[in-house]
C-alpha positions in Angstrom: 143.2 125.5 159.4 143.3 128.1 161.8 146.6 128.7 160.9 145.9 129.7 157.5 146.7 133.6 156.2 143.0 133.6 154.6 143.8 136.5 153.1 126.8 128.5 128.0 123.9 127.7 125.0 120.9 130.4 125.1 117.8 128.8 125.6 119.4 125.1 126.7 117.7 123.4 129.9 119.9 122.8 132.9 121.6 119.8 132.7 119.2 117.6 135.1 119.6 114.4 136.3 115.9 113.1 136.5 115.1 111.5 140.0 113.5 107.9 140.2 112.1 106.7 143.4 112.9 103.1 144.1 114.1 100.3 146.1 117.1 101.5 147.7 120.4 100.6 146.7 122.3 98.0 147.7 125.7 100.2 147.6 126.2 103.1 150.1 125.2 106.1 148.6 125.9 109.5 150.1 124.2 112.9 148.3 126.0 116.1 148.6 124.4 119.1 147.5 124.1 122.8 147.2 121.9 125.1 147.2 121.5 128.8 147.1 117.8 129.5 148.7 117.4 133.0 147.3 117.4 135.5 150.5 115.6 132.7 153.1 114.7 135.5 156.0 111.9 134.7 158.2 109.5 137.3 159.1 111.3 138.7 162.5 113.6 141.9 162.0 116.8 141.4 163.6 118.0 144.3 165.1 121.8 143.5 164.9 121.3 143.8 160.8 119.3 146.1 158.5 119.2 143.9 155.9 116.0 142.0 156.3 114.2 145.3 156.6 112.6 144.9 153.4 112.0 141.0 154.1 109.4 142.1 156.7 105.3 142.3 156.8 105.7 146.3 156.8 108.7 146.0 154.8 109.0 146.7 150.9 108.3 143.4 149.7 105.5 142.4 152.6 107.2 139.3 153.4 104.5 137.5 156.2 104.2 133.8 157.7 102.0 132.7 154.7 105.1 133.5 151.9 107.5 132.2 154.2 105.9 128.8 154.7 105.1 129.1 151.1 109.3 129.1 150.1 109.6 126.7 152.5 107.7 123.8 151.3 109.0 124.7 147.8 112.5 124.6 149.1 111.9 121.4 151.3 110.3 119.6 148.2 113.1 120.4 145.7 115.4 119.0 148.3 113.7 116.1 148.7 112.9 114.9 145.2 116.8 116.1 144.2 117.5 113.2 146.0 115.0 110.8 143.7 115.9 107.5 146.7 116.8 109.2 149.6 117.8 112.2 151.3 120.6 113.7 150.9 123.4 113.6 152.9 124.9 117.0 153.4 123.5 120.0 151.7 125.2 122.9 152.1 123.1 126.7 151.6 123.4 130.7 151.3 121.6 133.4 151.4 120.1 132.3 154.7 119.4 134.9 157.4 120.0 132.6 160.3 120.2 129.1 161.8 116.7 128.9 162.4 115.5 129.4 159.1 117.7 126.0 158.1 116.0 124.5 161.4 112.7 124.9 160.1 113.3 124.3 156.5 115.3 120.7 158.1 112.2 120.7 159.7 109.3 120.7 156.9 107.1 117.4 156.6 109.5 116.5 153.2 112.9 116.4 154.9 111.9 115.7 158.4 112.9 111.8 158.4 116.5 113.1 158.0 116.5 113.9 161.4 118.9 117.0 160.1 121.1 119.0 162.0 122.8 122.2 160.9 126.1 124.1 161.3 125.5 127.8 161.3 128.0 130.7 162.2 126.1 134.7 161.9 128.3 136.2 159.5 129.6 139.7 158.6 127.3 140.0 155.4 125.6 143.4 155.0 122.6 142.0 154.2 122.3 139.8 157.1 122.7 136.6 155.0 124.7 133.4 156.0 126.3 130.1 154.9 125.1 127.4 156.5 125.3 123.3 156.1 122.9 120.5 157.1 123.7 116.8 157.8 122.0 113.3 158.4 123.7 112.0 161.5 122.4 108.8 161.2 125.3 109.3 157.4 127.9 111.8 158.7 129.5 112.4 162.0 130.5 116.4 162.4 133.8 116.0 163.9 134.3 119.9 164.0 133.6 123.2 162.5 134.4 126.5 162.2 134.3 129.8 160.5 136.8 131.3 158.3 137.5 135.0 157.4 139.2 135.3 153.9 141.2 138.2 154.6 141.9 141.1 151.9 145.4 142.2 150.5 145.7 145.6 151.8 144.0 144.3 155.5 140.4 143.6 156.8 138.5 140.6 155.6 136.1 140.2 153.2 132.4 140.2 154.5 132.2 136.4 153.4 134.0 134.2 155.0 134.0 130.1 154.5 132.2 127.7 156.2 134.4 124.7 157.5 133.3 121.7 158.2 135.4 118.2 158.9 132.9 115.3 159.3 133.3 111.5 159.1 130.9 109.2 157.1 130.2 105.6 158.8 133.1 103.2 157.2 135.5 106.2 158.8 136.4 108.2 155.4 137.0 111.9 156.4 135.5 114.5 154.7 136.6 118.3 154.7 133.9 120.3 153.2 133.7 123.8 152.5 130.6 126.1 151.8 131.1 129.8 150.6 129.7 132.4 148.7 131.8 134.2 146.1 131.5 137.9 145.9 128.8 139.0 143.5 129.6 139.7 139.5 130.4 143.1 138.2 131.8 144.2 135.7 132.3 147.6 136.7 134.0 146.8 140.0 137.4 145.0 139.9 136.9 144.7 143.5 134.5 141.9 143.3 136.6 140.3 140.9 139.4 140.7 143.0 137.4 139.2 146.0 136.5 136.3 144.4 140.2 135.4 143.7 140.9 136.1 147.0 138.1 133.7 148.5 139.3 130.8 145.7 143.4 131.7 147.0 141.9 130.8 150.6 140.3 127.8 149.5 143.3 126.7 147.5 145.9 127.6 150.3 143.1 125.1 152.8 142.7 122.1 150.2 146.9 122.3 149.3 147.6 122.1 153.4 144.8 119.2 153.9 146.3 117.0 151.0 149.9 117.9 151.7 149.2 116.1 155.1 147.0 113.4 153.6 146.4 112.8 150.0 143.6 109.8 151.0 141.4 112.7 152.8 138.4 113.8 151.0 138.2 117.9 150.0 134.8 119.4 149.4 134.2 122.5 148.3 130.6 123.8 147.1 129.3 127.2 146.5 127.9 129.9 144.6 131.4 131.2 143.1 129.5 133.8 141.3 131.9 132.4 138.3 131.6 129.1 135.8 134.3 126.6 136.1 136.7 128.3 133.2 136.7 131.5 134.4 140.2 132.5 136.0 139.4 132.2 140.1 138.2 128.8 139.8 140.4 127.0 136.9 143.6 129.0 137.8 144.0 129.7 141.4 141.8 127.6 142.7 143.1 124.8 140.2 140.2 123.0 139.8 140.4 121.3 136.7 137.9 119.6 134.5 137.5 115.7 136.0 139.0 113.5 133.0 142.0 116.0 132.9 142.7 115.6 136.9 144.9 113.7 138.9 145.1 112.0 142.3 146.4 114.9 143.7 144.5 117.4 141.6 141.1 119.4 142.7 137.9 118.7 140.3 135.1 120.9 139.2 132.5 118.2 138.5 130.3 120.8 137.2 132.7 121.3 134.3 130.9 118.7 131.5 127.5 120.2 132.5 128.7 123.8 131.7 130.6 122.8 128.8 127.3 121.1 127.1 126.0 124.5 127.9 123.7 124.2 130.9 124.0 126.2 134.1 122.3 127.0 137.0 121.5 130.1 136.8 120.0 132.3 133.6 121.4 135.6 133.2 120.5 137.9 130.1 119.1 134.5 128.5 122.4 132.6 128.9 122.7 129.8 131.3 125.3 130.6 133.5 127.4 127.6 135.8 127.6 130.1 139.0 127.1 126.9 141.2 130.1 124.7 141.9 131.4 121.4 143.3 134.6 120.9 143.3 136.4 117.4 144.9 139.9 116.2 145.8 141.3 113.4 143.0 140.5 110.9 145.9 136.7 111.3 145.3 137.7 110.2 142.2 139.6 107.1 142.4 137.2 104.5 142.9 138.8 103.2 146.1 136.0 103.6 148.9 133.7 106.5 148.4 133.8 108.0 144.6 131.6 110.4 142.5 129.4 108.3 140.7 129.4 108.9 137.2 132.9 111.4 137.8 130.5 114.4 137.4 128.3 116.9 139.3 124.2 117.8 137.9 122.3 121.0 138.2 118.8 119.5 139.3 115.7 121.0 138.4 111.4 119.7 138.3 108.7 121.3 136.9 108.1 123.1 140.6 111.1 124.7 140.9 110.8 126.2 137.3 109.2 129.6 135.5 108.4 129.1 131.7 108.0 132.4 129.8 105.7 132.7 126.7 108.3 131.5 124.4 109.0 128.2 126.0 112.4 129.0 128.0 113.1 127.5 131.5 114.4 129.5 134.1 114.2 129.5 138.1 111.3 130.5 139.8 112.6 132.7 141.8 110.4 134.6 145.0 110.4 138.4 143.5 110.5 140.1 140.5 111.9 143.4 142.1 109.4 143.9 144.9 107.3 141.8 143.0 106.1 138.5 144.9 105.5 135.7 142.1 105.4 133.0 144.4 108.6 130.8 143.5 111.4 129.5 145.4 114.9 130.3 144.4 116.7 132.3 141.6 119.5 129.3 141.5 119.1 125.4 140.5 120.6 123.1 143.4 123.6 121.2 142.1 124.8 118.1 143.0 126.4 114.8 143.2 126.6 111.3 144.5 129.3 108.9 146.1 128.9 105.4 146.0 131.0 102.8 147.1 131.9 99.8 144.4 131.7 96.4 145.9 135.2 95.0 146.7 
């Protein structure tokens, strides 16, 4: 890898998958999820970066110690009950300022019997915000870990780079697992666009070289892509087809048959949008040692974590409304999915 040249219904609910608390399984199970926090800063300006200035107790929005812990429980509780049996395995994040805001989220009383630890890199966001991953070590083994720039056409890198991570779950299947952030949507800048091919050419050019090698390894790759699974970065250069149309060799947007029933997680304009992605290799697939249970990815979502307006329609709760503080936790639904291992 470090050879690489890294250059919707209105109205509809997110497509949930209900959590149960139970005995615990008899099969291994391994959750892997997602999660865009929604600008987690603590309450400490950081000098190297002006963009928590506003995400201070004299800043715009008076973030202080009380809101903080506030977001954190939230956050800590939606992780927690996301994975209805047990913790999840690996959740990858973004929008976070630093590692120490994942350490003390890891932390809170509702995910502390993971035992989590995190792999964090400061990246070159202009609003100080980063990708970062947490693990149960007593499910994964981090093998290594690194941080790569997706570099631009014309030279330079783009201020996002990918989060790289190659761990090892406990019957000795390797998983490669990616965690970006896509360039934000607009329409009136074909630079963002651009970008977000750029970071999903990366992404491809990482997943082809992993499975050229070995077409038994495991390819992750979660993120906010800023784009739903048919858009053109995702279906076309990153190739990541729909799960039922994929093959051993193939990448797989497991969030493709939520967005196509019209669910998302996110709501833009009224529309639910599928900005949150998990795409697998085909051998996640295959049903020979670890494979996506059910061949699908969910956008999870309790009454907690959700803002109903006066005529009945679910969205996030997110933290601010402008510079607004209305007390929720994230913008973005967590999304999802499960490996379980069939009994031989």
């Amino acid at each position: 890898l470090l050879s690489l040249l890294l250059l919707p219904t209105q109205g509809c609910k997110p497509d949930r998958k209900t959590a149960v608390r139970g005995p615990a399984a008899e099969a291994p199970r391994l959750i892997f999820a997602f999660y865009n926090v929604e600008n987690l800063y603590d309450t400490h300006d950081d000098p190297r970066s002006g963009g928590d200035d506003e995400f201070l107790p004299s800043g715009r929005k008076q973030w202080d110690p009380t809101r903080y812990q506030e977001k954190l429980q939230g956050l800590s509780e939606a992780l927690r009950d996301l994975g209805g049996e047990e913790l999840p395995a690996v959740i990858g994040f973004c929008e976070v300022e630093n590692r120490k805001v994942v350490e003390e989220l890891m932390a809170m009383p509702a995910l502390a019997a993971g035992n989590y630890q995190v792999v964090h890199y400061d990246d070159r966001d202009s609003r100080g915000i980063d990708l970062a991953l947490a693990y149960r070590p007593d499910q994964i083994t981090v093998e290594e870990h690194q941080l790569i720039p997706v570099r631009k056409e014309r030279g330079g890198s783009l201020a996002r780079g990918l989060l790289s991570v190659t761990a090892r779950s406990e019957n000795g299947e390797t998983f490669h697992i990616f965690v970006s952030h896509w360039p934000s949507r607009d329409d009136r800048d074909q630079n963002k666009e651009e970008g977000r091919k750029r970071t999903a050419a990366a992404l491809r050019e990482a997943a082809s070289s992993l499975l050229t090698k070995d077409t038994h390894t495991h390819v992750v790759i979660m993120g906010d892509m800023n784009d739903e699974p048919s858009d053109e970065s995702l279906l076309k250069v990153l190739k990541a087809l729909p799960p039922e149309q994929s093959q051993a060799t193939d990448l797989a947007n497991l969030m493709f048959p939520s967005m196509e029933k019209g669910h998302g997680s996110y709501l833009y304009q009224g529309e639910w949008k599928m900005l949150d992605n998990l795409v697998v290799s085909g051998s996640l697939l295959d049903h020979d040692g670890y494979s996506v249970e059910q061949g699908r990815g969910f956008v999870f979502s309790n009454s907690g974590m959700e803002f109903r307006n006066r005529s009945g329609q679910i969205s996030p709760d997110r933290s601010y409304v402008g510079d607004r503080y209305t007390g929720g936790i994230s913008d973005h639904f967590p999304v999802y999915f499960t490996l379980t291992m069939k009994d031989k």
